[in-house]
C-alpha positions in Angstrom: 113.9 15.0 -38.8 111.1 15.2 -35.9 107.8 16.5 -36.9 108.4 20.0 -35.3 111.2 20.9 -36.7 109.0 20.0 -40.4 106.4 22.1 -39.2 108.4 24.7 -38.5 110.2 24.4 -42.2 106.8 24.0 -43.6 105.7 27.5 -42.1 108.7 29.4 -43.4 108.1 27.9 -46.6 104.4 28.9 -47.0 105.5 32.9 -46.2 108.2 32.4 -49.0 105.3 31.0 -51.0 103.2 33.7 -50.6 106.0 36.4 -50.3 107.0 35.1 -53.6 103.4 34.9 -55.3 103.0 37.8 -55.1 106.0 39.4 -56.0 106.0 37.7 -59.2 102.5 39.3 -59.8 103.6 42.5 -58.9 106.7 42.0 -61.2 104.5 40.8 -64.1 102.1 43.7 -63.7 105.0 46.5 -63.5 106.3 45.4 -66.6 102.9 45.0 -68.9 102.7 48.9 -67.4 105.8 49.2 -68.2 104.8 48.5 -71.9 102.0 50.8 -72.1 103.6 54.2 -71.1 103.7 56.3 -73.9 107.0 56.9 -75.1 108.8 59.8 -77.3 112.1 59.2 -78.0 114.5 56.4 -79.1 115.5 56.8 -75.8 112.8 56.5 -73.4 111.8 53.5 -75.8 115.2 51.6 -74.7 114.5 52.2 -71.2 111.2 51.4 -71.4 112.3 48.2 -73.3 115.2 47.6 -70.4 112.5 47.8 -67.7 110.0 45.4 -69.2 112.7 43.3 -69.8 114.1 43.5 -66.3 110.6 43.4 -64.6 109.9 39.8 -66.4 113.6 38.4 -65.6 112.7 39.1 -62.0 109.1 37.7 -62.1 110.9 34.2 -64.1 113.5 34.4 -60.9 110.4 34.5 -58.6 109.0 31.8 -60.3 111.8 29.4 -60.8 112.0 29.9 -56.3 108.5 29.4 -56.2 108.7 25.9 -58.0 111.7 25.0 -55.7 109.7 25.9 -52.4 106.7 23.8 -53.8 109.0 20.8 -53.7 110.1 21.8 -50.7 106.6 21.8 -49.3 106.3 18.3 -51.5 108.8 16.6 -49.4 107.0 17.9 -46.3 103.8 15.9 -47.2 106.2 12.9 -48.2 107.9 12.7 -45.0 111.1 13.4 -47.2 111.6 16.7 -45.9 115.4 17.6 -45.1 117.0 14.6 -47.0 119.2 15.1 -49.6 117.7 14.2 -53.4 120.5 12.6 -54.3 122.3 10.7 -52.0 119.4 10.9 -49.4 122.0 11.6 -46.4 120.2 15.0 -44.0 120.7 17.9 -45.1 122.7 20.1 -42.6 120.6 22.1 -40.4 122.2 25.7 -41.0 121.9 25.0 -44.8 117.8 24.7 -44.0 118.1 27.9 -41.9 119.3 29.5 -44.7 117.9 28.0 -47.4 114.4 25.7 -46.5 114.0 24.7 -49.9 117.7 23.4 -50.3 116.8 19.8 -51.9 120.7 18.8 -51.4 123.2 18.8 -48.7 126.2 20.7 -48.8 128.3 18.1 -50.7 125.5 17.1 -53.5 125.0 20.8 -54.4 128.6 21.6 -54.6 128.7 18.3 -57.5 125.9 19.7 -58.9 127.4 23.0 -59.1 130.3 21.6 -61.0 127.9 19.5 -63.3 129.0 16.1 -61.6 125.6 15.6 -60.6 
């Protein structure tokens, strides 16, 4: 992959680095004030409890991106940006448009998908 196309990969993956940063703080912080709203009933205390609960799946969902869009930006510095991590063939263009931190090509990450890989 030429160096422009990287940098522009590298761009979009620094906005989803930062987009995601802090929406896993935001996510964090709604559910610890989530936890400290006084409650009444049984009932407010199970949707209080649903909340929390949902607020911190959402900021471990930001988190486990986050990690994948730091390898991304890894593989930038490497120079291995856009290969597949398995079988090191490019990964398709359209699947980086849509995904820039994909680290396999189409074929990889449907064996992966099926636990083949």
């Amino acid at each position: 992959m030429d160096k422009k196309k990287v940098e522009y990969y590298k761009k979009r993956l620094l906005a989803k680095e930062a987009e995601l940063l802090r929406l896993a703080t935001k996510s964090e912080q709604d559910g610890r004030e989530a936890d400290e709203e006084a409650t009444q009933d049984i009932a407010d205390k199970a949707a209080n409890s649903y909340t929390k609960e949902f607020l911190f799946h959402q900021s471990d969902e930001h988190r486990r991106l986050l990690q994948l869009v730091n390898e991304a930006l890894e593989r930038t510095k490497e120079g291995t940006y856009g290969q597949c991590v398995a079988c090191g063939e490019e990964v398709q263009q359209k699947r980086l448009e849509a995904v820039p931190w994909a680290r396999h090509c189409i074929e990889c990450q449907e064996k992966q998908d099926k636990g083949l890989l």
